[in-house]
C-alpha positions in Angstrom: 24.1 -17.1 -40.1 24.5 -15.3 -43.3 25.5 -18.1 -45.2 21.9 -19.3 -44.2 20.1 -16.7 -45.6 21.9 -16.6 -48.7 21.0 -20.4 -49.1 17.3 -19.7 -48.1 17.3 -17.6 -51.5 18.8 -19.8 -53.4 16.8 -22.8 -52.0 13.7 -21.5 -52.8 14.4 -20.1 -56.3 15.8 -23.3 -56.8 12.7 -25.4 -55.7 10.0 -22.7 -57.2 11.5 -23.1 -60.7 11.8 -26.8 -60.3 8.5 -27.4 -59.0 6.8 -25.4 -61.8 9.3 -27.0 -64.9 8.3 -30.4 -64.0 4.9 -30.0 -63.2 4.0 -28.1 -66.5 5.9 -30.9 -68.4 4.5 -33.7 -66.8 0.5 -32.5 -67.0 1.2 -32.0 -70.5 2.4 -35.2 -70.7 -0.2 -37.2 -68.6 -3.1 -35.5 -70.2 -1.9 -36.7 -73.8 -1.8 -39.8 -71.8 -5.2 -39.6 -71.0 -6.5 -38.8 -74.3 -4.6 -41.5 -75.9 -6.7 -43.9 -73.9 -10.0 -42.3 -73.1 -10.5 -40.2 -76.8 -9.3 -43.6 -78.9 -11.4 -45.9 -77.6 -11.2 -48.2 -80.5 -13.7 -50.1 -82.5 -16.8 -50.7 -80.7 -17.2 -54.5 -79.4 -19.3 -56.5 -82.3 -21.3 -58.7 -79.6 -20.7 -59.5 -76.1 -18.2 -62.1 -76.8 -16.1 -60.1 -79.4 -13.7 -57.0 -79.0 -13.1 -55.8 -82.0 -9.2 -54.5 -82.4 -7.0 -52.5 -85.4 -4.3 -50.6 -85.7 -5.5 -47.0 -85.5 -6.4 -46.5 -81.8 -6.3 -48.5 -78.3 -9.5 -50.6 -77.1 -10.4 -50.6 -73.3 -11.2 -54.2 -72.5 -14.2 -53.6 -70.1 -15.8 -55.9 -67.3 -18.6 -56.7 -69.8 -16.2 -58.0 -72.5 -14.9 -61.1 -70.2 -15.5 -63.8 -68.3 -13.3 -65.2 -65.2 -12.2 -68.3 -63.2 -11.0 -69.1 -60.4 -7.6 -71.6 -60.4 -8.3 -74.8 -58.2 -6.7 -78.2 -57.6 -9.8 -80.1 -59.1 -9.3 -78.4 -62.4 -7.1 -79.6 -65.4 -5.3 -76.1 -67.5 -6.4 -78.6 -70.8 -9.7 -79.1 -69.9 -10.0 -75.4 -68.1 -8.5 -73.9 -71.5 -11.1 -76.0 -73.8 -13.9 -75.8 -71.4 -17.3 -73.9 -72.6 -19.1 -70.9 -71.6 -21.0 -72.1 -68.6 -18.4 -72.9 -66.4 -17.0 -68.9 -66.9 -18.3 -66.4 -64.3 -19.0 -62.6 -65.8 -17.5 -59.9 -63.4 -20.4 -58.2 -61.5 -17.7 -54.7 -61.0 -17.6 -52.2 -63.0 -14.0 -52.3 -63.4 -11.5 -54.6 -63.8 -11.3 -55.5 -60.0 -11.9 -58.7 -58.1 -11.1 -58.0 -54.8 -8.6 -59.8 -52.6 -7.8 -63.5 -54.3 -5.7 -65.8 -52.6 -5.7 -68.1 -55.9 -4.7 -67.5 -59.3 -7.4 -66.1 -61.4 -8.1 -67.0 -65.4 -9.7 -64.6 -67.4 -11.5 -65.2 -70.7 -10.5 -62.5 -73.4 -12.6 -63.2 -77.1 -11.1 -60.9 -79.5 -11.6 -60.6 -83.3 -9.4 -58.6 -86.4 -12.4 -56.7 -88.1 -9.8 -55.4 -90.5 -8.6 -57.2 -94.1 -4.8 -57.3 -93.1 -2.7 -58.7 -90.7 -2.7 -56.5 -87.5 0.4 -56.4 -84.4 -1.3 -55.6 -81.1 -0.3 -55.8 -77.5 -2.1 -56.5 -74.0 -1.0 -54.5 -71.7 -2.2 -55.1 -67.9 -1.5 -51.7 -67.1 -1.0 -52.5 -63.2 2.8 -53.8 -62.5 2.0 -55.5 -59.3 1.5 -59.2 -59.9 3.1 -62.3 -58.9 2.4 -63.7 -62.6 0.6 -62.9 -65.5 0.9 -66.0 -68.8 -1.0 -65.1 -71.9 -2.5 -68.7 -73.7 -3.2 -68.2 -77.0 -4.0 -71.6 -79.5 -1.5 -72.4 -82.0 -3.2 -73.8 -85.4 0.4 -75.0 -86.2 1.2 -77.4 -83.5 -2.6 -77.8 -82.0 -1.7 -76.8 -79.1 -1.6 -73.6 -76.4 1.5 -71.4 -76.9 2.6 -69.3 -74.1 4.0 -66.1 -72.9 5.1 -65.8 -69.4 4.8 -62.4 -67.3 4.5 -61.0 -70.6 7.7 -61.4 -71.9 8.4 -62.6 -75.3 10.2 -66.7 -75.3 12.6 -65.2 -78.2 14.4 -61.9 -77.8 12.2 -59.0 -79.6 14.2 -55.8 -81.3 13.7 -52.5 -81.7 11.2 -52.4 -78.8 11.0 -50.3 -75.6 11.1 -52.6 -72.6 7.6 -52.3 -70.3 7.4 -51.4 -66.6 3.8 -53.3 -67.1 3.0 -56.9 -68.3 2.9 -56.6 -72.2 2.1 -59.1 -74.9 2.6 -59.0 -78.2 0.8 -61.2 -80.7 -0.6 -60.3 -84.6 -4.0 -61.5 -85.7 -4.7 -62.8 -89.3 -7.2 -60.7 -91.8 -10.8 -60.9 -90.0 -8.8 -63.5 -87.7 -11.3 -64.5 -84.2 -9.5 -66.2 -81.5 -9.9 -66.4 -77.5 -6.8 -65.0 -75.5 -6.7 -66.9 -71.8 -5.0 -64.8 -69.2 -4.0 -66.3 -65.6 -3.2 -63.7 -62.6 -1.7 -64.7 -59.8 -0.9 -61.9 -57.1 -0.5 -61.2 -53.2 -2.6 -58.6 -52.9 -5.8 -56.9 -55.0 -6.5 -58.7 -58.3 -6.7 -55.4 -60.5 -5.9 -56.3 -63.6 -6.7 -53.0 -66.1 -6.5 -54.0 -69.3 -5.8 -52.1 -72.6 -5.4 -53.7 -76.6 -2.3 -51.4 -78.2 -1.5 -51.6 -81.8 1.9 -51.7 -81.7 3.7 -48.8 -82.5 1.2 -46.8 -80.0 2.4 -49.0 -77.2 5.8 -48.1 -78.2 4.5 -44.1 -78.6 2.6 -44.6 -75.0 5.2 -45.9 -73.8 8.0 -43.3 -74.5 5.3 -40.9 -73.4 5.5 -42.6 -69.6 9.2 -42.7 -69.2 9.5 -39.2 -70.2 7.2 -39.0 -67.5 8.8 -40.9 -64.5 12.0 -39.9 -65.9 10.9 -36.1 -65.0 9.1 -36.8 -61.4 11.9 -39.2 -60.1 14.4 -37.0 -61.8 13.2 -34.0 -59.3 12.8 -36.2 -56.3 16.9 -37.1 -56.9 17.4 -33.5 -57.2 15.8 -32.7 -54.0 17.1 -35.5 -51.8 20.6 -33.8 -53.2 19.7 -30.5 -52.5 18.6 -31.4 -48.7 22.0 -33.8 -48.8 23.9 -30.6 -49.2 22.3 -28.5 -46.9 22.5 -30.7 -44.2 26.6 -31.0 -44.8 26.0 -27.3 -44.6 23.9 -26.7 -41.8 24.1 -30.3 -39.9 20.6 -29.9 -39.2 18.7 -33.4 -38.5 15.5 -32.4 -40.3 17.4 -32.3 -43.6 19.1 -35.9 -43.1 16.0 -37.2 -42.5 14.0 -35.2 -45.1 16.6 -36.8 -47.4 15.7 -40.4 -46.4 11.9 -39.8 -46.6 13.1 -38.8 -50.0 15.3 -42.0 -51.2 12.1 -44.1 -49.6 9.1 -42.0 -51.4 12.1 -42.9 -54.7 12.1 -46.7 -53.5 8.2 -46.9 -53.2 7.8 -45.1 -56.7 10.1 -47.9 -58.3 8.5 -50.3 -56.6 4.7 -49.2 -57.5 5.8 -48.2 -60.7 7.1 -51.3 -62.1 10.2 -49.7 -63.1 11.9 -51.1 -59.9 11.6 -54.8 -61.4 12.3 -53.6 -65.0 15.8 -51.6 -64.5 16.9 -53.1 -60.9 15.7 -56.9 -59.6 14.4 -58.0 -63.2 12.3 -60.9 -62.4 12.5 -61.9 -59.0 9.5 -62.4 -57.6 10.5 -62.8 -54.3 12.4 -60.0 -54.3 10.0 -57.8 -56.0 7.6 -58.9 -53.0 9.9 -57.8 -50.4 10.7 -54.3 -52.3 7.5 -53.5 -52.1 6.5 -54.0 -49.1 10.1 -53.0 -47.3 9.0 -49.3 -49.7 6.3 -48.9 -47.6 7.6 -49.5 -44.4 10.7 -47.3 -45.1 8.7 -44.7 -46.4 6.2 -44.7 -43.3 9.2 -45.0 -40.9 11.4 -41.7 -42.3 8.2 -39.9 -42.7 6.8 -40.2 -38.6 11.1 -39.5 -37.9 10.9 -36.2 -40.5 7.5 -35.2 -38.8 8.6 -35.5 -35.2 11.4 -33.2 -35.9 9.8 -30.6 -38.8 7.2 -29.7 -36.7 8.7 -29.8 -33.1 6.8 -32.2 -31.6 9.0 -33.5 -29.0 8.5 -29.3 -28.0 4.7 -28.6 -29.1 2.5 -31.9 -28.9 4.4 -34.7 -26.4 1.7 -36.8 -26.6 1.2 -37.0 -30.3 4.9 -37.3 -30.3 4.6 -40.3 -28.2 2.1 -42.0 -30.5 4.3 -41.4 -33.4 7.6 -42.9 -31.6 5.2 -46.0 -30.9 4.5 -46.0 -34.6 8.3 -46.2 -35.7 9.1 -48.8 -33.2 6.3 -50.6 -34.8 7.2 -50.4 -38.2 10.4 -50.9 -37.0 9.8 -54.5 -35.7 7.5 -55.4 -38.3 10.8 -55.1 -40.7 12.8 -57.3 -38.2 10.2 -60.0 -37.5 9.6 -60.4 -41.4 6.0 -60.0 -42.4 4.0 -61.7 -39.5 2.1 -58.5 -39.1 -1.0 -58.9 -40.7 -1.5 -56.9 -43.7 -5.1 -55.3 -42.4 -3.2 -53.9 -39.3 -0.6 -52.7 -41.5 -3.2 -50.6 -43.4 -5.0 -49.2 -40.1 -1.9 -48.2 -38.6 -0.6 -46.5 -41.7 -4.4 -45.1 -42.2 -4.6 -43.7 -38.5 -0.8 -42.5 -38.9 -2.1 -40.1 -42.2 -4.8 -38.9 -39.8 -2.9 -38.2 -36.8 -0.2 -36.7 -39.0 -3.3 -34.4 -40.9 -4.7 -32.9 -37.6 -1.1 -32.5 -35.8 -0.2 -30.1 -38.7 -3.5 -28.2 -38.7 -3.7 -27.9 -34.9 -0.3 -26.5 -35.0 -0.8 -24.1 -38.4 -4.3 -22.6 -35.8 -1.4 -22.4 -33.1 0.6 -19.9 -35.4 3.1 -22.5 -36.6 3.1 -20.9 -40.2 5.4 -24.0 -41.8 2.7 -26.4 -40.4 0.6 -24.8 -43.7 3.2 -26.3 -45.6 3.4 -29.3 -44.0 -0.9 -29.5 -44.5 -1.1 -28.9 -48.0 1.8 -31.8 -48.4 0.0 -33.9 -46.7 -3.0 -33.3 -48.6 -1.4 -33.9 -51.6 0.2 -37.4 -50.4 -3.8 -38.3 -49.2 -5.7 -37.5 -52.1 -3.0 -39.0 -54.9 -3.0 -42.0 -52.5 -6.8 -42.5 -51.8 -7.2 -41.9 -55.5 -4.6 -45.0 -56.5 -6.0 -46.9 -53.5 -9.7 -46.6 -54.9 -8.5 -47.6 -58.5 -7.0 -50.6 -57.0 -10.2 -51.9 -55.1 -12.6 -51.3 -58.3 -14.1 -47.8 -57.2 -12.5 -45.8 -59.4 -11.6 -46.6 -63.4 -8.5 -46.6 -64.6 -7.0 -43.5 -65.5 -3.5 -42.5 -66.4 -4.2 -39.5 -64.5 -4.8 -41.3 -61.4 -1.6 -43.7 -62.3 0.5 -40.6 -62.7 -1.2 -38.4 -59.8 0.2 -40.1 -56.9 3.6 -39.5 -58.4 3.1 -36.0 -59.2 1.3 -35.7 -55.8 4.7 -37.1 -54.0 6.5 -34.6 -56.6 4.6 -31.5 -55.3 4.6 -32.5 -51.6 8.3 -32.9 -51.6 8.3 -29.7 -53.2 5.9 -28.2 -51.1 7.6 -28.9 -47.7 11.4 -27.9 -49.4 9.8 -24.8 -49.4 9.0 -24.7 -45.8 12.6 -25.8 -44.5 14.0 -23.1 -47.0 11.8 -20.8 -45.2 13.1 -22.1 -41.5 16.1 -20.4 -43.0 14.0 -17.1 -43.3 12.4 -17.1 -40.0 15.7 -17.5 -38.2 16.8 -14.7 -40.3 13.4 -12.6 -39.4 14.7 -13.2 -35.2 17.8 -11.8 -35.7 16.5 -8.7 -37.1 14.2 -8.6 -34.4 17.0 -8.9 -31.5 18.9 -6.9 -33.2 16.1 -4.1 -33.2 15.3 -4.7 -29.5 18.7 -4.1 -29.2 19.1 -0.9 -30.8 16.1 0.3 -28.9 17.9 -0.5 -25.9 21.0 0.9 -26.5 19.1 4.1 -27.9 17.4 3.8 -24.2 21.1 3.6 -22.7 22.2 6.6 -24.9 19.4 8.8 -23.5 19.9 8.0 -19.8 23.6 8.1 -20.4 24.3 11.7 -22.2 27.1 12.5 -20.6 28.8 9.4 -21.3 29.1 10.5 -24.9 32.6 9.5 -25.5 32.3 6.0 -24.4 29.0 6.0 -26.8 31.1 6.6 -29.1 33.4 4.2 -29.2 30.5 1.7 -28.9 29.2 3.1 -32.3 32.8 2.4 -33.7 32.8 -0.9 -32.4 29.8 -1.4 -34.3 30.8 -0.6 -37.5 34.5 -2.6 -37.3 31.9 -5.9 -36.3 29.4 -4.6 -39.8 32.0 -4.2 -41.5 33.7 -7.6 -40.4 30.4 -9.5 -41.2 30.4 -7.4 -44.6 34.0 -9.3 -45.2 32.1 -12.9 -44.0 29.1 -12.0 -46.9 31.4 -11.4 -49.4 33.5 -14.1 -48.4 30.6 -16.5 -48.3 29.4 -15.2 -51.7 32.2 -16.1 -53.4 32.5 -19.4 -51.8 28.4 -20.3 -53.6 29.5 -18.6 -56.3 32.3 -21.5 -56.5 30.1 -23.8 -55.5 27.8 -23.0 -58.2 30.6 -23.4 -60.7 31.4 -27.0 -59.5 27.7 -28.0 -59.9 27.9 -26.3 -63.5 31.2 -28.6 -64.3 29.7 -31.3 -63.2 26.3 -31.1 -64.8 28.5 -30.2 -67.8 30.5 -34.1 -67.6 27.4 -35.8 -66.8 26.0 -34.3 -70.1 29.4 -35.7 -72.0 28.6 -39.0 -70.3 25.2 -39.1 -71.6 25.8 -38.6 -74.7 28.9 -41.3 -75.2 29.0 -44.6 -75.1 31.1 -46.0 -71.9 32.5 -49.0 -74.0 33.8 -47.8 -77.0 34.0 -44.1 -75.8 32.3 -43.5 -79.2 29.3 -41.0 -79.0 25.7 -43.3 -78.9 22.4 -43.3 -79.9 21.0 -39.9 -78.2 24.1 -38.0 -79.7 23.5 -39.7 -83.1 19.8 -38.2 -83.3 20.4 -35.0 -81.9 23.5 -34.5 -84.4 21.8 -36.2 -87.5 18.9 -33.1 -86.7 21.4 -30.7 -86.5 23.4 -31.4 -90.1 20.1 -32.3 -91.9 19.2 -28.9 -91.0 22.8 -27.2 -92.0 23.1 -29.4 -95.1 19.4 -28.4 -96.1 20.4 -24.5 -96.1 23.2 -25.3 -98.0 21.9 -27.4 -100.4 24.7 -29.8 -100.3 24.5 -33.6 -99.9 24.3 -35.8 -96.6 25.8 -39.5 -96.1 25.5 -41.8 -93.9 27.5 -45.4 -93.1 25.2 -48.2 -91.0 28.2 -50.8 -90.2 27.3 -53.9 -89.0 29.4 -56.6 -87.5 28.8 -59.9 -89.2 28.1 -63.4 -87.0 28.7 -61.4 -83.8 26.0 -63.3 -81.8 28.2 -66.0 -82.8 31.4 -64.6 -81.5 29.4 -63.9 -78.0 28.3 -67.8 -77.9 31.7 -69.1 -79.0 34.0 -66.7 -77.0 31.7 -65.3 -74.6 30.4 -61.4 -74.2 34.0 -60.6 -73.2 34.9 -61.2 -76.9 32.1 -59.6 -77.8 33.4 -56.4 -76.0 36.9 -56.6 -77.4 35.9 -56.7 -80.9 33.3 -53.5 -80.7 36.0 -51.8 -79.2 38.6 -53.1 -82.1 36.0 -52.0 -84.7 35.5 -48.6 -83.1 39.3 -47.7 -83.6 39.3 -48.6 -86.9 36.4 -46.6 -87.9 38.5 -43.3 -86.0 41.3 -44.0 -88.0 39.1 -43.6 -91.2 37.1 -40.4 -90.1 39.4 -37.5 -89.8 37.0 -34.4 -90.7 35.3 -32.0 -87.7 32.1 -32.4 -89.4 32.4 -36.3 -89.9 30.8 -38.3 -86.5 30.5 -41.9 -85.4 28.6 -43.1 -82.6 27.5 -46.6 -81.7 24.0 -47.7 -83.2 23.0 -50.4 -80.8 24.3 -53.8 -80.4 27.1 -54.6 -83.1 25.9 -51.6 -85.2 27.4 -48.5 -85.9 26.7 -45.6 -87.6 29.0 -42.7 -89.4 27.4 -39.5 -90.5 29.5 -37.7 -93.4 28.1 -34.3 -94.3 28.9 -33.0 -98.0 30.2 -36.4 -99.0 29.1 -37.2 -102.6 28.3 -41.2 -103.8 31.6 -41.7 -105.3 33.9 -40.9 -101.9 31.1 -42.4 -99.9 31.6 -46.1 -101.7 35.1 -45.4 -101.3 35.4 -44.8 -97.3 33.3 -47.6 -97.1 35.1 -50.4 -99.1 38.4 -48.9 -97.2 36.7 -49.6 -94.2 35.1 -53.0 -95.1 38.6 -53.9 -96.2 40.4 -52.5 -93.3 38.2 -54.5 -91.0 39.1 -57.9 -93.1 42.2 -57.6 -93.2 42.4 -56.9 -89.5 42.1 -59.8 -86.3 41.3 -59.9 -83.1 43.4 -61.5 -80.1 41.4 -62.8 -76.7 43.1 -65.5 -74.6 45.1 -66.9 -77.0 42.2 -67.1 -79.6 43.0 -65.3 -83.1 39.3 -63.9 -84.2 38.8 -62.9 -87.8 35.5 -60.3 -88.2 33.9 -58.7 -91.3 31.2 -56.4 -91.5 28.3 -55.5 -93.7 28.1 -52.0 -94.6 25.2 -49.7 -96.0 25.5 -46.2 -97.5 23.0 -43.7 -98.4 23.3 -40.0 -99.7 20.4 -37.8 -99.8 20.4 -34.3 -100.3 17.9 -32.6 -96.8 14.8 -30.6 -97.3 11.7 -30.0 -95.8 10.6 -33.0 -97.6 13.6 -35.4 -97.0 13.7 -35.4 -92.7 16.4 -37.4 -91.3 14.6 -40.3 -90.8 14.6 -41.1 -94.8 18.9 -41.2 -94.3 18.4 -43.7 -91.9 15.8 -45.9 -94.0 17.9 -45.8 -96.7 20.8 -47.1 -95.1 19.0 -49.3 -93.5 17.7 -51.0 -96.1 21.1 -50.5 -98.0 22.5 -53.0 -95.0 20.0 -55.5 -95.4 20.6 -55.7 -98.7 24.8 -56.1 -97.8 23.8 -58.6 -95.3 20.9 -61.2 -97.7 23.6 -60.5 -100.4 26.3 -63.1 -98.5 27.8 -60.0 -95.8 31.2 -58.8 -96.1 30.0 -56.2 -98.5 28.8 -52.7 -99.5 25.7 -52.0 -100.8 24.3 -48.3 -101.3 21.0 -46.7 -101.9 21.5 -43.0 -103.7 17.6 -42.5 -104.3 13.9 -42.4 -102.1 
């Protein structure tokens, strides 16, 4: 039992601080969100068939600004895509929301560059759940309609952040006007919010939103492991199947999110379909099996306990029939289940069940953040990054929220010891009064009594130091995963995220000390070549060949390499002046010539293009000029016939 109440401490320490980090971080981040969105609404709309776009701040596309139609088999995509006006229906909603469409709908987008240069922007359809989404757009060129399917680009596109949501990209002439045609196709609302980004704000936006998710889903993985733990701890059921109402709250977020189809089952449909659905189910199922046993009912309401058992079995069946429950029951199930669930836990919290408060103010929070999304969906509500994010941080919360209630199960068992244990000093004090004479054997009962205190003192102490190595484990290990995040599994070189953070860090020194600052971009020639000829396995081989020779060239503490991205690598060399710097490059240019690469019996010869840059840090020189210089130094290596240095020493 003691071991309990040390855990209940810890538990709710644990989940207060949590709670409160990610919350603060997250409402920071969602309301810059916001104001990204509702503040820059962009240029206003020059007439009703014209939005207006540039490159300083995101435009809204409102209901006004377009005209829909519906898909049929009587109507030709030529003649739909070149047909006029009339045939186009406005959109009598407020918002972006059609309702419940069987068919695929096309939507009529006239835009226009009010600006005198060439302008990137992106349509983003901020809603993730569609069957298919293809962008037409008329190409001058060829005379005809060129194409981009669910918002993904025909031709690989770099140094972009990949989108949870159907993004695409496209760049309008000086005071270009052209008419974007967008056809949706989906199983369920057709919502289809829609935003114009100038590029690099979509890529700012989107940063903003994994930071986000990363956060939210990053504390709902640290509380199903916390509950995982205590369970092996305590074997208590509640925990187990707090955990899975956990992973399935994680499973509908991916799912709802879009990140799901992005990181996990890429672009299948079918699959994405089931996800979604199977989420839902899962998550209704764990949560009716959590509530029966967090608040007792099988003990306190039998009849509501019944209900909910029906509920699961439903559910249950509905996921081994496949989907031949209709959607509409689905929803009035799941509907009456929130309700019953809603006015079990306050009839219980009147009762005097104190975690049943807990288990309210959840529940609330699930509700509201899911009416809310529910409302957006249907066209009652505008789109709002705050209503995105809210159901998210509502689930965050509510998770939250309830861990504090089992942590404080561990209290109240704790609070009925004490009070057995008073009762029975009281009796014994009773004993001892009727007993007087009996003062030896009292006695020994008292010594009795301290041998047991002083045996459970032993357990406490014992038990301490046993968290206490527990605690160090979990520090180790969050130690490793740190390492692992910060090195790249294939080469075992350090990547990207290290490369930034250190690049900071020496500016910074190299600034105080007024020295100089180099820097080696090394890029492996033809390598897409070597992939198509040899296959990725090649590919592979040779990074990891090129990574050993670049160690054997770097052998200062302060020198670093890390992977780039792709075939690139990068070597920061603090106090390095131009002259060495040339040098270490052409050794390593050489070094790489002169060197081959053996995979199944093929002998594969590499080169690489390498660009150096020395710049000496201030607070007018940030790290990002080091890297544009040696960028650009490695262009110029790779248009000047590769297998060559080239440097750049000034801004």
């Amino acid at each position: 039992m003691d071991l309990r109440f040390k855990e209940a401490a810890v538990t709710k320490r644990f989940y207060i601080s949590l709670l409160a980090t990610t919350l603060v971080i997250c409402a920071l981040l969602t309301i810059n969100q916001y104001l990204m969105v509702s503040t820059n609404t962009g240029s206003p709309v020059t007439n009703k068939g014209d939005i207006s776009l540039s490159n300083y701040s995101p435009v809204v596309v409102k209901a006004e600004h377009i005209s829909y139609l519906e898909e049929n088999s009587s109507i030709n995509k030529n003649d739909l895509l070149n047909s006029t006006l009339g045939q186009w229906k406005t959109i009598e909603s407020k918002h972006l929301s059609l309702g419940r469409k069987d068919t695929a709908i096309w939507y009529r987008i006239p835009i226009k560059n009010t600006n005198a240069t060439t302008i990137d922007q992106v349509l983003e359809i901020q809603w993730p759940n569609l069957y298919s989404a293809e962008l037409y757009r008329y190409n001058i060129n060829l005379l005809s309609y060129a194409v981009q399917h669910r918002g993904l680009s025909t031709q690989p596109i770099p140094n972009r952040t990949s989108s949870p949501t159907p993004a695409f990209y496209f760049t309008l002439a000086p005071h270009e006007s052209t008419v974007l045609y967008l056809r949706v196709k989906t199983s369920y609302f057709q919502y289809v919010p829609m935003t114009f980004w100038a590029e690099a704000l979509f890529q700012q936006q989107l940063q903003s939103k994994i930071i986000i998710y990363s956060l939210c889903f990053g504390a709902l993985s640290a509380m199903l492991i916390f509950n995982l733990f205590l369970f092996l701890k305590l074997r208590s059921k509640t925990h187990v199947f707090y955990s899975m109402y956990i992973l399935s709250i994680n499973f509908y977020q991916l799912c709802v999110t879009g990140y799901g189809q992005n990181l996990l089952w890429l672009n299948n449909i079918p699959l994405k379909l089931i996800s979604y659905e199977l989420s839902i189910y899962l998550a209704f199922l764990f949560c009716n099996v959590f509530i029966r046993y967090f608040l007792h009912l099988k003990r306190n309401l039998k009849r509501v306990n019944s209900i909910l058992i029906i509920y699961w079995s439903m559910a249950t069946l509905s996921l081994l029939i496949g989907y031949s429950i209709p959607q509409q029951v689905s929803e009035i199930v799941a509907a009456l289940s929130y309700m019953i669930a809603l006015f079990t836990g306050y009839y219980l919290f009147i009762r005097g069940y104190r975690n049943a408060l807990y288990f309210c103010i959840a529940w609330v929070l699930f509700t509201l953040s899911g009416t809310a999304l529910l409302l957006m969906v249907i066209g009652f509500l505008p789109y709002s990054p705050i209503i995105e994010y809210g159901q998210m941080l509502g689930f965050v919360t509510a998770v939250l929220t309830i861990s504090l209630a089992l942590a404080g199960n561990l209290n109240v068992e704790r609070l009925h010891r004490i009070v057995a244990q008073e009762k029975a000093l009281q009796l014994e004090k009773q004993v001892s009064n009727e007993r007087a004479a009996k003062l030896a054997a009292h006695k020994a009962l008292l010594k009795a009594q301290d041998e047991q205190n002083a045996l459970l003192e032993q357990k406490v102490i014992h038990r301490t130091h046993e968290l206490e190595f527990l605690a160090h484990q979990l520090e180790t290990a969050n130690q490793q995963l740190s390492e692992i995040s910060l090195t790249d599994p294939l080469t075992n070189l350090n990547n990207r995220r290290f490369l930034d953070q250190n690049l900071e860090m020496v500016s910074k020194s190299a600034a105080r000390a007024r020295s100089t600052l180099s820097m080696l971009l090394i890029d492996i020639d033809h390598f897409k070549n070597i992939n198509d000829t040899y296959g990725h396995l090649a590919g592979d081989t040779c990074l990891v060949n090129i990574a050993g020779i670049l160690k054997k060239h770097i052998n200062r503490a302060t020198d670093s390499i890390a992977r780039y991205g792709g075939e690139e690598f990068a070597i920061v060399l603090p106090g390095t002046h131009e002259k060495d710097l040339v040098i270490i490059a052409e050794a390593l240019r050489k070094d790489v010539a002169d060197s081959h690469v053996s995979f199944n019996g093929h002998q594969i010869k590499l080169t690489v293009s390498i660009g150096c840059a020395t710049v000496r840090p201030s607070e007018f020189i940030p790290p990002d000029c080091l890297i544009a210089l040696t960028d650009k130094a490695l262009y110029r290596a790779k248009n000047n016939g590769r297998n060559r240095c080239e440097c750049s020493f000034t801004l």
